[in-house]
FIGUKE-819269 format. One record per residue (C-alpha): z, x, y; residue number from 0. Coordinates in steps of 0.5 Angstrom, whole numbers, plus 2048, in hexadecimal, padded with zeros to 3 digits. Each point is the difference from the previous one (the first is absolute). Layout:
N
up;east;north;pos
Z;X;Y;NUM
...
***
This chain:
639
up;east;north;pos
937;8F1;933;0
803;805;7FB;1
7FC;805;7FB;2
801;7FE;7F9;3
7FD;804;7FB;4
7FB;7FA;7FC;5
7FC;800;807;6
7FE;806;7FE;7
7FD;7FC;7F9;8
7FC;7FB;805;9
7F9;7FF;804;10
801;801;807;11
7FD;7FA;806;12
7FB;800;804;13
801;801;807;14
7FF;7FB;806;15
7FF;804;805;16
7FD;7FF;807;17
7FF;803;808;18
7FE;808;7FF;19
802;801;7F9;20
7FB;7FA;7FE;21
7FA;803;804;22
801;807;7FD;23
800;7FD;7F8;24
7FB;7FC;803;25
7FB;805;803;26
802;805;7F9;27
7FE;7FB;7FB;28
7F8;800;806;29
800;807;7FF;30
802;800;7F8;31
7FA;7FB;7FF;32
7FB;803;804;33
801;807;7FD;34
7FE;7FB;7F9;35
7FA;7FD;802;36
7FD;806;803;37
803;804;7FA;38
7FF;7FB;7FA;39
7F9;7FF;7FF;40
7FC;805;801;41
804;805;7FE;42
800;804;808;43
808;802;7FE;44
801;804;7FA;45
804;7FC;7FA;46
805;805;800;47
801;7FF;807;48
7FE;7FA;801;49
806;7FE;7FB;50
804;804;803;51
7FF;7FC;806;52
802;7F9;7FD;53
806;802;7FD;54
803;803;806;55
7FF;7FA;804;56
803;7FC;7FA;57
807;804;801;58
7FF;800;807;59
7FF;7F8;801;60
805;7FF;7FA;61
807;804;804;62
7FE;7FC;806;63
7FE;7F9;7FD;64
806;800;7FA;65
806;801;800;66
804;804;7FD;67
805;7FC;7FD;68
800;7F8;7FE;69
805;800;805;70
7FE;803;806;71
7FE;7FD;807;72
7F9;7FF;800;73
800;7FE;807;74
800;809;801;75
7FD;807;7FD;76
806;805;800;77
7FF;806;802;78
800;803;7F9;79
7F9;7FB;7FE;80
7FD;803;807;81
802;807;7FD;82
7FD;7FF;7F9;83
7FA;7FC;803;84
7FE;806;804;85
800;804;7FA;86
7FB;7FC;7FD;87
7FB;800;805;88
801;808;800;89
7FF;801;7F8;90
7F9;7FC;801;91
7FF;805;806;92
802;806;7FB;93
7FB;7FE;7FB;94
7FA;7FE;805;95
801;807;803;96
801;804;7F9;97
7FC;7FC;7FB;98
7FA;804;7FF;99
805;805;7FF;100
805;7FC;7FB;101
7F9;7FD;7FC;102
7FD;807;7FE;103
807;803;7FF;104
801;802;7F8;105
806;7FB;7FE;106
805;803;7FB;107
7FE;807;802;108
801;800;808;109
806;800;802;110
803;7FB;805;111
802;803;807;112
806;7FE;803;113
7FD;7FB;804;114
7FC;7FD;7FA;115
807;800;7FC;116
803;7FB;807;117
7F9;7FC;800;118
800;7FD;7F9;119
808;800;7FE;120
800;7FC;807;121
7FA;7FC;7FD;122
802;7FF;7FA;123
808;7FD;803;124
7FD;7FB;805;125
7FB;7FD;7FB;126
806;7FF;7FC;127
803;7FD;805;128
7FB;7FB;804;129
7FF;7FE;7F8;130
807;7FE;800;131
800;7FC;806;132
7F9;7FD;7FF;133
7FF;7FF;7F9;134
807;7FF;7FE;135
805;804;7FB;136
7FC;7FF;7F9;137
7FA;804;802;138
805;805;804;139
804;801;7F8;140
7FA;800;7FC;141
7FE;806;805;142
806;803;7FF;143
801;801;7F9;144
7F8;802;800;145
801;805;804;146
807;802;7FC;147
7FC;801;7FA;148
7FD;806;802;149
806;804;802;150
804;7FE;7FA;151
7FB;7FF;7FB;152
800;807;7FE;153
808;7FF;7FD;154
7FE;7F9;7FC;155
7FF;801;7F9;156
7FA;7FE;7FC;157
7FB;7FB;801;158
802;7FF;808;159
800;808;801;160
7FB;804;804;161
800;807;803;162
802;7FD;807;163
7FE;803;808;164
802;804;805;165
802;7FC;807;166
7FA;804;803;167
7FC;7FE;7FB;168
802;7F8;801;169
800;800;807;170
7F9;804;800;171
7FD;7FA;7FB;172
804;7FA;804;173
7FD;802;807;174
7FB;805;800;175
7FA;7FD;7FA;176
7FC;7FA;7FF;177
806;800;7F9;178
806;7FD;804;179
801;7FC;808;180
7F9;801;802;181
7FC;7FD;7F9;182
7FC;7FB;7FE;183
805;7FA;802;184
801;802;806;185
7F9;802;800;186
7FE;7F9;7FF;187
805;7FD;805;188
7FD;804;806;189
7F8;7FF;7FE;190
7FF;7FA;7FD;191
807;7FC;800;192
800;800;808;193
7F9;7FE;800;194
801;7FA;7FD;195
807;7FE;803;196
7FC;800;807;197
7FB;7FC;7FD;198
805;7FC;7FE;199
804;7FF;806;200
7FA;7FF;806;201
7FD;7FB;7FA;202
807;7FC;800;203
7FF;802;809;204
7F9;7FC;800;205
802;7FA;7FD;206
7FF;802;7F8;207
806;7FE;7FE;208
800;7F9;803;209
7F9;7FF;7FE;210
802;802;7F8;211
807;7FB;802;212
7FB;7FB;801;213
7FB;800;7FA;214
805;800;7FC;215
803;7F9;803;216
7F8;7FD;7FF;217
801;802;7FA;218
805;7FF;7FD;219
804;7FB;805;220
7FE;7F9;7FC;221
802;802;7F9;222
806;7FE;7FC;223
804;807;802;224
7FD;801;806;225
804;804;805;226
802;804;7FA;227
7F8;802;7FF;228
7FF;802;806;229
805;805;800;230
7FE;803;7FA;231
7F9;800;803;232
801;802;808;233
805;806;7FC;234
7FA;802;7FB;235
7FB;800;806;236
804;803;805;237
804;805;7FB;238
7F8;802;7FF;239
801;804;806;240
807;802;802;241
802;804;7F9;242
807;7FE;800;243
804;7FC;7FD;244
806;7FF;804;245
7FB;800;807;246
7FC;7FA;7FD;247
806;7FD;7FF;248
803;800;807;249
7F9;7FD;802;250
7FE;7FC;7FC;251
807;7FD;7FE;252
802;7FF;806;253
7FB;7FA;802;254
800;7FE;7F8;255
807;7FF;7FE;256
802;7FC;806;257
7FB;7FC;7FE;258
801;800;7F9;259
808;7FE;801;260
7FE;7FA;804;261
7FC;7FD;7FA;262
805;800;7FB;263
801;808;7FD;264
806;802;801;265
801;807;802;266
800;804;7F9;267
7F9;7FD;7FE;268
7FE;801;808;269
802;808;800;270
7FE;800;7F9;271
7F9;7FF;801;272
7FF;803;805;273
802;807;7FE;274
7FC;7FF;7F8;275
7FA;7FE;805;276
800;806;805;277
801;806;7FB;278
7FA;7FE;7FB;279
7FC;800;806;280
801;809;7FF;281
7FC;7FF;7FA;282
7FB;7FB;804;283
7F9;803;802;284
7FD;803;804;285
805;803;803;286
806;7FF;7FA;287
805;804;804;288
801;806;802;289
801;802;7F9;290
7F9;800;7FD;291
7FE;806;805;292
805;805;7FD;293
7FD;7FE;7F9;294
7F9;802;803;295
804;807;801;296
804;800;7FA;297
7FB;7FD;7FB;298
7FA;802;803;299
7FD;7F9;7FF;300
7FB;7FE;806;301
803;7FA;804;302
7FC;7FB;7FF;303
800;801;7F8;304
808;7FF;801;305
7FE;7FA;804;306
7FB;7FC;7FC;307
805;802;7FA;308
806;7FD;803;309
7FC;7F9;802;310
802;7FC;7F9;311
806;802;7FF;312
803;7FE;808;313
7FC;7FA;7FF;314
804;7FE;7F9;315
806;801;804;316
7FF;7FD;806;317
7FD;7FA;7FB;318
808;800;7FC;319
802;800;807;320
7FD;7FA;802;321
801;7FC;7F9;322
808;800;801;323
7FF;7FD;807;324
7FC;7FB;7FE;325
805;7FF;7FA;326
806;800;803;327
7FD;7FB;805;328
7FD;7FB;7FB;329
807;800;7FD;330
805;800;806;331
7FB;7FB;803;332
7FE;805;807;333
7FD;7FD;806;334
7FA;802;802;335
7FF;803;807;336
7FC;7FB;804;337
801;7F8;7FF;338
7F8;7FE;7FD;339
800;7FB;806;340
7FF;806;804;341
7F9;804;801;342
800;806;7FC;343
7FC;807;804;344
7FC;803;7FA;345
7FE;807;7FF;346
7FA;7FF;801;347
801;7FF;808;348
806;805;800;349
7FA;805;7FC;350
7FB;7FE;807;351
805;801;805;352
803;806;7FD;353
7FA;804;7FD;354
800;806;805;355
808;801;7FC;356
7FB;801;7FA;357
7FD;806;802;358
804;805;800;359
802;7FE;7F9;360
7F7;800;7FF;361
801;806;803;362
805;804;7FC;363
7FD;7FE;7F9;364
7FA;802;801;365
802;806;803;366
804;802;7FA;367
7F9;7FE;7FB;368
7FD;804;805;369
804;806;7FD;370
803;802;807;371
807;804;801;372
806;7FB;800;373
802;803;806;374
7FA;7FE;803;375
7FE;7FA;7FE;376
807;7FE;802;377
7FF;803;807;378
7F9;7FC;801;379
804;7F9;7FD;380
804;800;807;381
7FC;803;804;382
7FB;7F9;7FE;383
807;7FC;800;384
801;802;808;385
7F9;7FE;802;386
800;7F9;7FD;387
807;7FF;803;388
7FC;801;806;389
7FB;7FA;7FD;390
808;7FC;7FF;391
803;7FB;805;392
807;802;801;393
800;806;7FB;394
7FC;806;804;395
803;806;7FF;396
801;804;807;397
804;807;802;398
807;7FD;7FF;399
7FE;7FB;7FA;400
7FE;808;7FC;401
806;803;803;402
803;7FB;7FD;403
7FD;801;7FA;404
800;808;7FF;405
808;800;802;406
801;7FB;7FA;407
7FC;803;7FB;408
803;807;801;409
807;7FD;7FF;410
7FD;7FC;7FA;411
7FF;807;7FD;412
806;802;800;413
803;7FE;7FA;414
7F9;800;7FC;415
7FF;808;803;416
808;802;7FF;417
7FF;7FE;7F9;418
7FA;802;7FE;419
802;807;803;420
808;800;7FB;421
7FB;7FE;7FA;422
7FC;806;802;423
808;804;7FE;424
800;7FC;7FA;425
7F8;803;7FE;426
802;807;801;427
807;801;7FD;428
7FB;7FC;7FA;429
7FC;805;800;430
804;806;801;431
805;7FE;7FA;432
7FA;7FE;7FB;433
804;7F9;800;434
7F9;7FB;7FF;435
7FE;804;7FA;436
806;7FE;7FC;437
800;7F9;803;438
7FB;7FF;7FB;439
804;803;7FA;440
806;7FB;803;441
7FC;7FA;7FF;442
7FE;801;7FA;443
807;802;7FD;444
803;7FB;803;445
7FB;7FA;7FE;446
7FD;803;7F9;447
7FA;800;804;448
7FE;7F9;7FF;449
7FC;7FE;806;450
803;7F9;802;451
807;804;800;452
7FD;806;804;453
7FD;7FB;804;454
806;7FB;801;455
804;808;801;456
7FB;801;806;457
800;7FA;803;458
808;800;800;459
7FF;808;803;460
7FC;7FC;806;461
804;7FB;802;462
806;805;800;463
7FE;804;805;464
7FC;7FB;803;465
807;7FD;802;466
800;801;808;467
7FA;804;802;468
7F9;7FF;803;469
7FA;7FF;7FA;470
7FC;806;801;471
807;804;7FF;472
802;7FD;7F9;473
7F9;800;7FE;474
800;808;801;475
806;801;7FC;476
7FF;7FB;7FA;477
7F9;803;800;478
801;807;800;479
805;7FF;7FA;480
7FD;7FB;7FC;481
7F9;800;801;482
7FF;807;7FA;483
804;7FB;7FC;484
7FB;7FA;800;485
7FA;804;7FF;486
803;804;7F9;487
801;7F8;7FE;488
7F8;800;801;489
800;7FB;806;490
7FA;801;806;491
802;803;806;492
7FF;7FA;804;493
803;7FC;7FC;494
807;805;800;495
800;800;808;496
800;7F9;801;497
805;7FF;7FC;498
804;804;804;499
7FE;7FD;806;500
802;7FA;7FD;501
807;800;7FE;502
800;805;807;503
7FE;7FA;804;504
805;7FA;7FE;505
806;805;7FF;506
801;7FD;808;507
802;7F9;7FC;508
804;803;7FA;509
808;800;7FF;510
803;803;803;511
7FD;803;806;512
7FA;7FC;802;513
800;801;806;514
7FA;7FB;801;515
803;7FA;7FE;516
806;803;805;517
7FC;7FF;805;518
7FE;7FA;7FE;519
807;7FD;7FF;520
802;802;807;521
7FA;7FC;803;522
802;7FA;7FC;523
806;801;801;524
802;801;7F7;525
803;803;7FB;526
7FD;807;800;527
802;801;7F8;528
7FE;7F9;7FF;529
7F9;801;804;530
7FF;805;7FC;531
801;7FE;7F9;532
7FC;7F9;801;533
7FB;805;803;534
7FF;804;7FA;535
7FF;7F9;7FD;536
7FB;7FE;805;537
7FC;807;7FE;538
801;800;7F9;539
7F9;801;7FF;540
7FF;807;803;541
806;802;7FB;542
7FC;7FF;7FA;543
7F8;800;803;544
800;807;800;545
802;801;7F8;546
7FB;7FC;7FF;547
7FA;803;804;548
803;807;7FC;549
7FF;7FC;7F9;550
7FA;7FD;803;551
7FC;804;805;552
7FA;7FC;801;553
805;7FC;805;554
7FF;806;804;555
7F9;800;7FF;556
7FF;806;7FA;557
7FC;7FB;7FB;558
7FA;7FC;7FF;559
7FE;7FA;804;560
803;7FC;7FA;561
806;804;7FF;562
802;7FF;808;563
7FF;7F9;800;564
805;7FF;7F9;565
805;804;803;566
800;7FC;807;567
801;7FA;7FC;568
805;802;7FB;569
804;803;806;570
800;7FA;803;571
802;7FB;7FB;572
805;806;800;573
803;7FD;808;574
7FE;7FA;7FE;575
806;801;7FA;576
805;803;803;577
7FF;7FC;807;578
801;7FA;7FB;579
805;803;7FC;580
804;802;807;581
800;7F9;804;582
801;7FC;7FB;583
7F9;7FC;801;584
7F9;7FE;7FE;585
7FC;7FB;7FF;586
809;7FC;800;587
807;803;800;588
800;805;7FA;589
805;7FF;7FB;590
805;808;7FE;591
7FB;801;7FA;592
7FA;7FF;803;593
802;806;805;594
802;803;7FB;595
7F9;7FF;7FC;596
7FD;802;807;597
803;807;801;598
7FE;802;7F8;599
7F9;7FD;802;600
800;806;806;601
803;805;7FC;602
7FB;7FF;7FC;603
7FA;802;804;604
801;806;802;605
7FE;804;7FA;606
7F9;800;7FF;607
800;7FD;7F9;608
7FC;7FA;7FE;609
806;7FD;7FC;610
804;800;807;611
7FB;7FC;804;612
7FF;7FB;7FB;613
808;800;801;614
801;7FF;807;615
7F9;7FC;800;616
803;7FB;7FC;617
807;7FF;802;618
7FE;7FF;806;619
7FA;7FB;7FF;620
805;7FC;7FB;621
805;7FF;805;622
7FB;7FF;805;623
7FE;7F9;7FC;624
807;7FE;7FF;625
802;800;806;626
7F9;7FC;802;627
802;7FB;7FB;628
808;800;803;629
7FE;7FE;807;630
7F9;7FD;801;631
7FC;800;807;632
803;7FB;804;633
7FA;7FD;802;634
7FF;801;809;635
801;7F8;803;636
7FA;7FC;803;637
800;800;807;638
***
């Protein structure tokens, strides 16, 4: 096939290789993962090099697992792969050796040796290009143009000028401190983020998965929308554990969609809700994703804080969720999973015979109460889920199964890792260029400073760079620009980060690049812009629940008793507003104008003013009535 030029401006594929080159990756992604277990933890490797190591094997991995172009043959390395595959393993071998060296030398002040020069200049291009195969173009671009500003804005006028840097200086930063490649994204990635996603994949190995699938169908399989249910439920669930969006799309979906589309919901809906489901379960404790553990750095909040204040608000969502689909199956009148003639497992008798799947969730709360290292707990969550597989028919995890598991979580990384590492370009080229400070002074010229534009400016800034990339990545930039500008508008700390992770985490189901309802949508075989538009529908909730815990910051637990519980309730009637309003239905079919009423009553809730709840309470109440008069309860006949 010949080379056309926009080849270049497209993500590479994955590789399908087997014989010696699938043994290869195979023991490099053991080594990989055993080198973050023994480093991770306790801290037996030093960060920098530590660091150092996990990018290395990342680009090796990436050449050797990605194409370069979306074109090429997966089914062979080239030569030049191999090349730039060895040259990875090498720059991780130069920093273990030298990074004592490279840690307590004085940057900007000690040249760079001629070898130092090759090693960071040959850094910086391969993250650029694994981002370019992996993560896909946007990301590549954003890069790209922060990385030009450095050199070209000393030649702007104006408020976008700066003193500009020396190529020496950039590359210096960029691979030689904690301010570029080898920060704190990456610094998260290769401690907490890895030990998560090993918990994720044995928990799903041992049989927790299916467990999670199974509650869910006890559930939820017996009421109006049933099938839909469970996919939100088993989502949530399992989306709790496996951080990603897209991954739990591809396991979760696959057993819900089918099943959703044998009992009437067409493809669209089908893959729609799905991708809604799977990407609020990045802001669903405990684990909420990987997301949350780059806010303990950032933000300097403790875990479980975030934790605890992030509850209410993925309960509401997942609430606005689940009142669509029970909607939408009173309206088109769904069918229910089972006939009611067939007798119903219930969750009390799945809870008794999966308890042992309990314990690792136990485990890893208690351990995060208890105030231990997310790395740990992480660490001491799958050692506690290897053990009861043992206690498991059929799920017990020997050699071959872990095999399986330590060569899945390495190329799961893979994006997650290389994104994470190009989101570190972008935080230094900021950084150098003072460019955060005077995005600050944008935002309030730009908006007037009025919060709600500055926060609407923000939440659009979010999704932007969400477009195509991993949370963790379009959390770190967003929040590295804008966080400085939600503070000087006197909004908490807390409040600010979860904002961003919010608008973070449903970029992957926002137009035009959502790549969770792309995955999605090829599951179930859909309409990807479709997919997605009926996804961001689906998911309304998650797009104003955010302003109305900045406006209203007892939903995030910053209040009284009182307070918390009022704004619980409003927020709530809030989803209940707009799911009405959304669907077309409440008690009966909504008429246009009853619509229209719901989405003013929920508009009205947001700002923390007495005259709004009234507002919102009494349009809803009101048109509650009248549609209990318009359509009576039709009495159940005898039996």
């Amino acid at each position: 096939m010949a080379f056309h030029p926009f080849e270049l401006f497209k993500e590479g594929r994955r590789r399908k290789l087997s014989g010696i080159w699938d043994k290869i990756i195979g023991a490099l992604a053991v080594l990989f993962i055993g080198i973050e277990i023994y480093g991770a933890p306790f801290g037996f490797i030093d960060s920098f090099i530590l660091r150092g190591i996990f990018v290395s094997f990342c680009l090796c991995l990436t050449f050797l697992t990605y194409t370069g172009l979306h074109s090429t043959e997966s089914d062979r390395i080239p030569w030049y792969d191999i090349v730039l595959a060895v040259i990875s393993l090498l720059l991780g071998i130069h920093l273990a050796i030298h990074g004592p060296e490279i840690i307590t030398r004085w940057t900007g002040v000690d040249p760079l040796l001629p070898i130092d020069w090759v090693v960071t200049a040959t850094m910086v291009l391969l993250v650029l290009e694994v981002t370019r195969r992996t993560v896909g173009p946007c990301l590549f671009f954003v890069i790209l143009v922060f990385v030009s500003y450095n050199f070209i804005g000393k030649y702007l006028p104006g408020y976008f000028g700066h003193r500009g840097t020396t190529l020496e200086v950039f590359l210096d930063r960029m691979a030689y401190t904690y301010d570029g490649i080898l920060g704190t994204p990456v610094s998260v990635a290769c401690t907490y983020v890895v030990m998560f996603v090993i918990f994720g994949q044995v928990f799903n190995a041992a049989g927790g998965g299916a467990f999670f699938f199974r509650l869910a169908t006890a559930i939820a399989g017996r009421m109006r929308g049933g099938p839909a249910k469970i996919c939100v439920m088993a989502s949530a669930l399992y989306g709790m554990i496996s951080g990603s969006p897209v991954s739990d799309v591809v396991t979760t979906g696959s057993i819900t969609i089918p099943l959703m589309k044998r009992l009437g919901y067409g493809a669209t809906f089908s893959g729609a809700l799905t991708a809604a489901s799977c990407s609020g379960a990045s802001i669903m404790p405990p684990i909420m994703g990987t997301a949350v553990f780059l806010m303990v750095d950032i933000a300097g909040i403790p875990y479980l804080t975030i934790a605890i204040a992030a509850l209410i608000p993925s309960i509401v969502y997942y609430i606005g969720i689940l009142l669509q689909v029970d909607f939408r199956a009173a309206r088109l009148d769904m069918k229910v999973l089972a006939d009611e003639n067939e007798e119903r497992e219930s969750a009390w008798k799945v809870l008794r015979e999966c308890w042992l799947y309990m314990l690792p969730m136990i485990t890893l709360v208690t351990l995060i109460i208890m105030h231990l290292n997310p790395t740990v707990v992480g660490l001491v969550a799958t050692a506690v889920t290897i053990v009861i597989s043992w206690l498991v028919p059929g799920h017990r995890l020997g050699f071959k199964e872990l095999y399986t598991v330590m060569r899945r979580t390495a190329l799961g990384l893979l994006t997650v890792g290389n994104a994470c590492a190009a989101a570190g370009l972008v935080i230094g080229a900021i950084m150098l260029t003072g460019l955060g400070g005077k995005f600050t002074s944008l935002v309030f010229a730009v908006t007037g400073g009025y919060s709600f534009l500055c926060l609407a400016m923000v939440a659009l800034v979010c999704i932007i760079l969400g477009m195509g990339m991993p949370v963790p990545a379009a959390y770190v930039l967003t929040a590295t620009l804008a966080v400085p500008a939600l503070l000087e508008l006197k909004f908490s700390l807390m409040g600010a980060h979860l904002f961003i992770v919010y608008f973070s985490a449903i970029s992957a189901i926002t137009p035009p690049v959502a790549v969770a309802a792309y995955a999605a949508a090829g599951i179930a075989e859909g309409n990807p812009n479709s997919t997605g538009v009926e996804a961001v529908k689906l998911a309304i909730a998650a797009y104003f629940v955010p302003f109305i815990f900045m406006y209203r910051p007892a939903l995030i637990l910053e209040g009284s008793p009182f307070d918390i519980a009022w704004a619980t309730a409003m927020a709530c009637a809030a989803v209940i507003c707009m799911a009405s309003c959304f669907e077309g239905y409440l008690r009966g079919l909504l008429s246009s104008w009853e619509r229209v009423a719901l989405a003013f009553a929920a508009m009205g809730f947001i700002y923390p003013a007495w005259w709004g709840d009234i507002f919102g309470v009494s349009i809803l109440a009101a048109i509650y009535i009248y549609q209990r008069v318009k359509f009576p309860p039709v009495p159940k006949p005898a039996v």
